[in-house]
C-alpha positions as CSV (number, residue, x, y, z in Angstrom):
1,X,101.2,51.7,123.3
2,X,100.0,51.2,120.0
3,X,96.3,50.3,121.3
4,X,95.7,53.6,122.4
5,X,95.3,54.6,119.0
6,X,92.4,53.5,117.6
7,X,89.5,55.2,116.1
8,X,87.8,54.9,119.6
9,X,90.5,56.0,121.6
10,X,89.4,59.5,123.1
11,X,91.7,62.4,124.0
12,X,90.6,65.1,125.8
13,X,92.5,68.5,125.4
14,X,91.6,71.2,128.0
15,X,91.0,74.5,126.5
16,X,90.4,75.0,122.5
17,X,92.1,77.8,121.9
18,X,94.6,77.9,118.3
19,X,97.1,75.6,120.2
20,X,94.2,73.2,120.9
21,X,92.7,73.4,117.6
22,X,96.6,72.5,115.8
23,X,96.9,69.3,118.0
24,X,93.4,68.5,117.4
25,X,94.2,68.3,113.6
26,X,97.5,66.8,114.3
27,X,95.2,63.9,116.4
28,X,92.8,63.4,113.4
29,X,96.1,61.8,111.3
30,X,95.9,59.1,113.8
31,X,92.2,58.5,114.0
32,X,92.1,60.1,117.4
33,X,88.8,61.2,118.8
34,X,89.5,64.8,120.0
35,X,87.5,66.3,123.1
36,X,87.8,69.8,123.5
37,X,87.0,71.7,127.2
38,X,86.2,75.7,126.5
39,X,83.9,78.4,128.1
40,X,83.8,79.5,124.3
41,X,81.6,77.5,122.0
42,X,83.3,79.0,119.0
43,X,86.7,78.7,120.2
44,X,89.3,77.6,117.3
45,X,89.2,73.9,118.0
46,X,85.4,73.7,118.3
47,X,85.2,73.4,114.3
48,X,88.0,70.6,114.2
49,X,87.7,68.2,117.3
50,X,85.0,65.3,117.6
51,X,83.3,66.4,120.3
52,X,82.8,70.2,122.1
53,X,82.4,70.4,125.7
54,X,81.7,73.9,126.7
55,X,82.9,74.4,130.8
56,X,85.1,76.5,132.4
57,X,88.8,74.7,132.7
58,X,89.5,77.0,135.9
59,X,86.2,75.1,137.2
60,X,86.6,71.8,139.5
61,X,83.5,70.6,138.3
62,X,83.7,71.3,134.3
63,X,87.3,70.1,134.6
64,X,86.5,66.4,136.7
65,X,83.6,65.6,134.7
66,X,85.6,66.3,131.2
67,X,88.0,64.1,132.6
68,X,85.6,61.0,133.3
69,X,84.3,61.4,129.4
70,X,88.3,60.9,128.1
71,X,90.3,57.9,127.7
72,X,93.8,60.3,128.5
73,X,93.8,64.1,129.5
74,X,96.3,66.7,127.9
75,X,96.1,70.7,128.0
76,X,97.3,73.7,125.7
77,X,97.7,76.0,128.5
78,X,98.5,76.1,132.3
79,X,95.3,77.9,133.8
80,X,93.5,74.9,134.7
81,X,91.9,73.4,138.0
82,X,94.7,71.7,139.4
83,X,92.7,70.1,142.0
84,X,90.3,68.5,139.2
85,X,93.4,66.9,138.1
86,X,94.8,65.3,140.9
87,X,91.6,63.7,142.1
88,X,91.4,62.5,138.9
89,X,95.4,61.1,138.7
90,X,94.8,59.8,142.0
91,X,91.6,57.8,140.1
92,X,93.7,56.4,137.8
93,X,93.2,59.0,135.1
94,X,96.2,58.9,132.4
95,X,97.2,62.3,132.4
96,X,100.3,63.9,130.2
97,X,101.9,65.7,131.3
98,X,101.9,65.2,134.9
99,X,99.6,67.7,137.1
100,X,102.5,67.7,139.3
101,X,104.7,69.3,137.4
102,X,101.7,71.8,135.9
103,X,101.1,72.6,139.6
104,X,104.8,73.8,139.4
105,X,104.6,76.1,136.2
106,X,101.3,77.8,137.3
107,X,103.2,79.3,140.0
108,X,106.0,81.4,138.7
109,X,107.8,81.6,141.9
110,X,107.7,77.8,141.9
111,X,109.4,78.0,138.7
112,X,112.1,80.4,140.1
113,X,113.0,78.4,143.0
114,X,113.3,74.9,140.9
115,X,115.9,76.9,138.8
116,X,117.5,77.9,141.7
117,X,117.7,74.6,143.9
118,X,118.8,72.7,140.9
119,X,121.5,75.4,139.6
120,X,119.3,75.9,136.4
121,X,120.9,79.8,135.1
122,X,118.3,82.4,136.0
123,X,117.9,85.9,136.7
124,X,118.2,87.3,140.6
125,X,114.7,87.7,141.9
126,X,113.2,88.3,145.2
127,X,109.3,87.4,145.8
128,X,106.6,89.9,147.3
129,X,102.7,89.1,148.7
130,X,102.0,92.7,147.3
131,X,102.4,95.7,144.9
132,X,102.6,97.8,148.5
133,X,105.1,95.8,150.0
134,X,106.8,96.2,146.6
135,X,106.7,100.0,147.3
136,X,108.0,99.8,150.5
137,X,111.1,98.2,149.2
138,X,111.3,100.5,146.3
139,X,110.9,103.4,148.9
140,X,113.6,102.1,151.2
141,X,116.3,101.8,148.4
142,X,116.4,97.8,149.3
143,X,114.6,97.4,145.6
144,X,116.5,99.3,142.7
145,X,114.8,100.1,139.6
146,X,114.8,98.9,136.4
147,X,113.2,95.2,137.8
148,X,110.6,93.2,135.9
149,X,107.7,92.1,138.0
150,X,105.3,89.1,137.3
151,X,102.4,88.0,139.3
152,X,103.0,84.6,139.9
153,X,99.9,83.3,138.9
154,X,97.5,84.4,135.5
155,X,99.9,85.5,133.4
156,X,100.3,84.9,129.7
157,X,101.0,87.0,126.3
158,X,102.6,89.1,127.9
159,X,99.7,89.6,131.0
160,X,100.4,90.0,133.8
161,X,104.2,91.4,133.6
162,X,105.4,94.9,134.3
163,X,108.3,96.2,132.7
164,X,109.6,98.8,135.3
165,X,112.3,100.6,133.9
166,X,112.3,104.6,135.2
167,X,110.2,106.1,138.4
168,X,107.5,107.3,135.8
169,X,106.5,103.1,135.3
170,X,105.8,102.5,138.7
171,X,102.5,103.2,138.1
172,X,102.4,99.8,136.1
173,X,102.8,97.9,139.2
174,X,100.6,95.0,139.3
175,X,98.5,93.9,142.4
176,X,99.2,90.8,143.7
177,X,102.2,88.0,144.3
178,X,104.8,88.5,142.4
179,X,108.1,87.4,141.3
180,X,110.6,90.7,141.1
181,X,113.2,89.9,138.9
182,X,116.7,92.0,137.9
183,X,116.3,93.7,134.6
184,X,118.5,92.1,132.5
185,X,120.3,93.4,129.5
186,X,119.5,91.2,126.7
187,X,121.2,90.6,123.6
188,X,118.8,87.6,122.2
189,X,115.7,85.6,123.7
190,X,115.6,81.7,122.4
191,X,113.3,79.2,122.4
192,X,114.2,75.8,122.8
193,X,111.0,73.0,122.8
194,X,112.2,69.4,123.4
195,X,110.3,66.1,124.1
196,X,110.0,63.3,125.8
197,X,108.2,60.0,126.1
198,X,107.2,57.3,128.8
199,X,110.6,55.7,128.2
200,X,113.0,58.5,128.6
201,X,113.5,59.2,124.8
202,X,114.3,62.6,124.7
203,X,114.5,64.8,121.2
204,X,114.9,68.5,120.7
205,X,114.1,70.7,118.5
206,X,116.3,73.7,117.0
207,X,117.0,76.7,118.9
208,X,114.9,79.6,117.4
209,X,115.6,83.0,118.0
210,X,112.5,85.5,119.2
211,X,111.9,88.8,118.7
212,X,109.1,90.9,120.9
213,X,106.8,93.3,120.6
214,X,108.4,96.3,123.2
215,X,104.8,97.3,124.7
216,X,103.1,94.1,124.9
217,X,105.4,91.5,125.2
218,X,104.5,89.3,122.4
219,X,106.3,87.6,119.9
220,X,106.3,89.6,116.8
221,X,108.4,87.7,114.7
222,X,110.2,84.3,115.0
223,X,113.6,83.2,113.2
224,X,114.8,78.9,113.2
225,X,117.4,78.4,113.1
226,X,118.3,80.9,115.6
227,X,121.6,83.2,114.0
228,X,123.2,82.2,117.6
229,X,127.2,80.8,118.0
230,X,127.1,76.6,117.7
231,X,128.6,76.5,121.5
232,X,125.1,78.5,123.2
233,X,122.6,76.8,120.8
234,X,124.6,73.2,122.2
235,X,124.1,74.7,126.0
236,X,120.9,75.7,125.6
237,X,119.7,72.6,124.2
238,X,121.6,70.8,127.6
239,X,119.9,72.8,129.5
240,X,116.4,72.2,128.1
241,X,116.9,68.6,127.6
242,X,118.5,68.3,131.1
243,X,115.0,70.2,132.2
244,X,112.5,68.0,131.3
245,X,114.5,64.5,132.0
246,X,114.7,65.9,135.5
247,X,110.9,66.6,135.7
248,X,110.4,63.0,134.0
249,X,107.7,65.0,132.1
250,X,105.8,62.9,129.0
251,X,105.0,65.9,126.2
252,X,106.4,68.6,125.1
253,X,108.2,71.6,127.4
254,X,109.0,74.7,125.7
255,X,112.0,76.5,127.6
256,X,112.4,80.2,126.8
257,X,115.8,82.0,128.0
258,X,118.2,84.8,127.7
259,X,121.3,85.7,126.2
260,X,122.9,88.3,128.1
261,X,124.8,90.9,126.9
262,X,128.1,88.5,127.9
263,X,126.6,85.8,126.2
264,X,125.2,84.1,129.7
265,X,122.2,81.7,128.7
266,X,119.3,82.5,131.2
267,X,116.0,80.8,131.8
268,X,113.1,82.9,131.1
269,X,110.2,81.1,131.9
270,X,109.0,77.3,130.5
271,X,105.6,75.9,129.6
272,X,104.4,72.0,129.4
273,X,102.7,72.0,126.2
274,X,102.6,73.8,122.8
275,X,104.2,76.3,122.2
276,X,103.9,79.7,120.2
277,X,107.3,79.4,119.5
278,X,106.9,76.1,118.2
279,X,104.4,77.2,114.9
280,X,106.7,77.1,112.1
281,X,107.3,73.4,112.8
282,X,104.4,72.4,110.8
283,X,106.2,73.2,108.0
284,X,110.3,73.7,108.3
285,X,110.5,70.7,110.5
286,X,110.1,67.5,109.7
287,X,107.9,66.5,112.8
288,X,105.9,69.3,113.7
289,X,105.8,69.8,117.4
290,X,102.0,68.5,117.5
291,X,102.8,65.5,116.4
292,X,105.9,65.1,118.9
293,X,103.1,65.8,121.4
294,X,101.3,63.1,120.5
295,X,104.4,60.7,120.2
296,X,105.4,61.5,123.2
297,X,102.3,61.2,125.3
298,X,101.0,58.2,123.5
299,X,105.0,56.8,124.4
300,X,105.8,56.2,120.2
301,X,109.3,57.0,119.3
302,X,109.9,60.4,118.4
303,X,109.8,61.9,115.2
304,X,112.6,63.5,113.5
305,X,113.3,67.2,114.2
306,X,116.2,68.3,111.9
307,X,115.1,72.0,109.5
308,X,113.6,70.7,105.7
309,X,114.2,74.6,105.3
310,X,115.0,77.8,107.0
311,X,111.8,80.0,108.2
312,X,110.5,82.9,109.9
313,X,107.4,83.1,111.5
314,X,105.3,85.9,112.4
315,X,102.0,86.5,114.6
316,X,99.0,87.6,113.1
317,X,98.4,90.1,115.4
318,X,94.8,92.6,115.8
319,X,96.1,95.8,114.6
320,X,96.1,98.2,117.2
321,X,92.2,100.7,116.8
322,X,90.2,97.9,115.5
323,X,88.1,95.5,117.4
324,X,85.3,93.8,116.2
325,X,84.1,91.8,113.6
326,X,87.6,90.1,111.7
327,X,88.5,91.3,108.4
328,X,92.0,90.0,106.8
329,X,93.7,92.6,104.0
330,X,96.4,91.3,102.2
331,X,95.8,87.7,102.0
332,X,96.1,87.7,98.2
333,X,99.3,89.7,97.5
334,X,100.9,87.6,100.4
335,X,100.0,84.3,98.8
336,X,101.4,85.2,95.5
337,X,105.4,84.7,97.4
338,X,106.6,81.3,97.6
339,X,107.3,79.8,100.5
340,X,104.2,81.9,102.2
341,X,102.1,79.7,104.7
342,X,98.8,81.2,106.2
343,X,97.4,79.7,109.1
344,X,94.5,81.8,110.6
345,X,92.9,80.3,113.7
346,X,88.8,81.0,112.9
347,X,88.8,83.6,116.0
348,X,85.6,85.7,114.8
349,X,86.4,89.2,116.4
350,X,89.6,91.0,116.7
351,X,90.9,93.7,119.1
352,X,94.8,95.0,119.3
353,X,97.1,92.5,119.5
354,X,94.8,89.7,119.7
355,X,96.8,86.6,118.4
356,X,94.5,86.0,115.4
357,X,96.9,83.6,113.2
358,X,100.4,82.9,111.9
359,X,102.0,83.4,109.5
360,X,105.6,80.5,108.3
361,X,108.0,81.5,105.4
362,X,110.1,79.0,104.2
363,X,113.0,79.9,101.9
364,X,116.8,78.6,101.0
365,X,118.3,80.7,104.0
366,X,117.3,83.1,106.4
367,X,118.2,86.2,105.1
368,X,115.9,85.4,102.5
369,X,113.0,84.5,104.7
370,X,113.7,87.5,106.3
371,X,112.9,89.6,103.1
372,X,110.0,88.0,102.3
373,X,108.9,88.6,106.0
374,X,109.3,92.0,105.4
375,X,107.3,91.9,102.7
376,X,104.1,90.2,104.2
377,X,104.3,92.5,107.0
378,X,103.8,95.3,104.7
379,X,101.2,93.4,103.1
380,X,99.2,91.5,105.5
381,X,96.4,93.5,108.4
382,X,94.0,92.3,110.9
383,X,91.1,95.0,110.7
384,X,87.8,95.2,111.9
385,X,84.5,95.8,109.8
């Protein structure tokens, strides 16, 4: 499809937050015109893409006329109008990947019961319309604690997900409907991102290994290749790759799971797009997975995915008792370490735990990365003036 790329060839990405502003730049390799859709005018992406369109992407309106100004339609998150989309699929509007399947991952009890009628490993659940009638079960003895609940719609980084794990945390309990899942003991949480185009080429890349911030959920630190036996990282690359053939999607799905304490692989949750989990591959991997996106939606081949060198990467996060204006400490001392790439995303204010950048190091092995990890952590803040 090489005549899609041309330097009048428009994309419009829906939402410019850091995910939309790293496939913007990705896009500008190409000679692609970029057009961003964001309620923020100074989102990340609206200092890098062609054009800014500010409108709300949970809007119908905002969402159907950005789709009329853009030659295809992508999105670096799920919260969009899905109704905008399929009047504008049922137009004729190329859009990658299919609203179809997005109308599936909005809904997290969707997700659960594809897993479950397509024998995808997952965690036991049971869905509620309500925090009471979540009480009632609790109450009854039919619901045992320690569960995980997440409202099935909303969510992300860690919103929108209560961690019940005593009596004292059912005060947590969310409003809402939810999916109610088993706590499960954990022994590792992977990510596995693969791709596919238009013609069924399918390409993964390698299993990395995520480690969370306890309180809010968030990824704290990332490790690729994942220190996982050969035999899981093989399964849980099947079961990714099997994922998205079966959904026929065109982009990028990123598939998180589980490792169970008997070494069970099962899946977490999965997302259509970019992933967080996906940021060192701008520079360990020899495709990053912005440019697989664009391979993949524009129907190219796919780019190679195999590790130039082992990494570790790690959120910049807003330290917790500052908000406000963004100041970054450390950025010197941390640049003086080879193998010590800073990517901050041009979000003006902070507050605790706000995602504010990342942070890849590269080095001959892991354990190495790992120290020098260490080290920028130490080193690196996200403060407020």
């Amino acid at each position: 499809m090489e005549q899609l790329v041309t330097s009048e060839f428009k994309l419009g990405i829906i939402a410019g937050g850091q995910l939309g502003k790293l496939l913007a730049l990705a896009a500008s390799n190409w000679d692609v015109k970029t057009y961003i859709l964001d309620n923020d005018e100074h989102c990340p992406a609206s200092t890098v893409c062609t054009k800014f369109v500010k409108g709300n992407p949970t809007d119908f309106n905002s969402v159907y006329q950005f789709g009329k100004m853009v030659d295809m339609l992508t999105f670096e998150m799920e919260n969009i109008n899905i109704d905008a989309l399929l009047k504008l699929k049922e137009e004729g509007k190329i859009i990658n990947p299919d609203p179809d399947i997005l109308k599936i991952v909005q809904d997290k009890g969707l997700q659960k019961e594809l897993y479950k009628n397509n024998n995808i490993p997952t965690s036991p659940y049971n869905i509620f319309e309500s925090k009471d009638e979540i009480l009632k079960k609790i109450e009854s003895g039919s619901l045992k604690i320690p569960f995980v609940q997440k409202l099935r719609k909303g969510g992300y980084d860690g919103r929108g997900v209560a961690v019940i794990r005593n009596s004292e945390d059912i005060q947590k309990l969310l409003d809402g409907p939810s999916v109610v899942e088993n706590y499960v003991d954990v022994q590792k949480e992977i990510s596995v991102i693969v791709a596919r185009n238009k013609n069924g080429e399918v390409k993964s890349f390698p299993v990395v290994e995520m480690e969370f911030n306890k309180d809010k959920h968030l990824v704290e630190e990332l490790i690729c290749p994942a220190s996982i036996e050969e035999n899981i990282a093989e399964r849980a690359t099947e079961i990714a790759c099997n994922l998205i053939s079966d959904f026929k999607l065109c982009g990028l799905l990123a598939v998180e799971m589980f490792i169970d304490n008997e070494n069970n692989l099962l899946v977490n949750e999965i997302a259509p797009r970019p992933h967080n989990s996906g940021h060192h591959t701008i520079e360990s991997i020899i495709t990053s997975q912005y440019e697989q996106m664009l391979r993949a939606i524009f129907n190219f081949p796919l780019g190679d995915t195999h590790i130039k060198k082992p990494s570790v990467m790690l959120n910049l996060l807003g330290e917790p008792g500052f908000e406000g204006k963004v100041k970054y400490e450390g950025l010197t001392e941390c640049m003086k370490i080879d193998g010590v790439k800073i990517h901050l995303y041009g979000k003006k204010f902070t507050k605790p735990y706000r995602k504010m950048g990342h942070i890849t190091i590269l080095a001959s092995s892991i354990d190495e990365a790992k120290l020098k990890a260490e080290i920028v952590k130490q080193n690196i803040k996200v403060k407020s003036w």
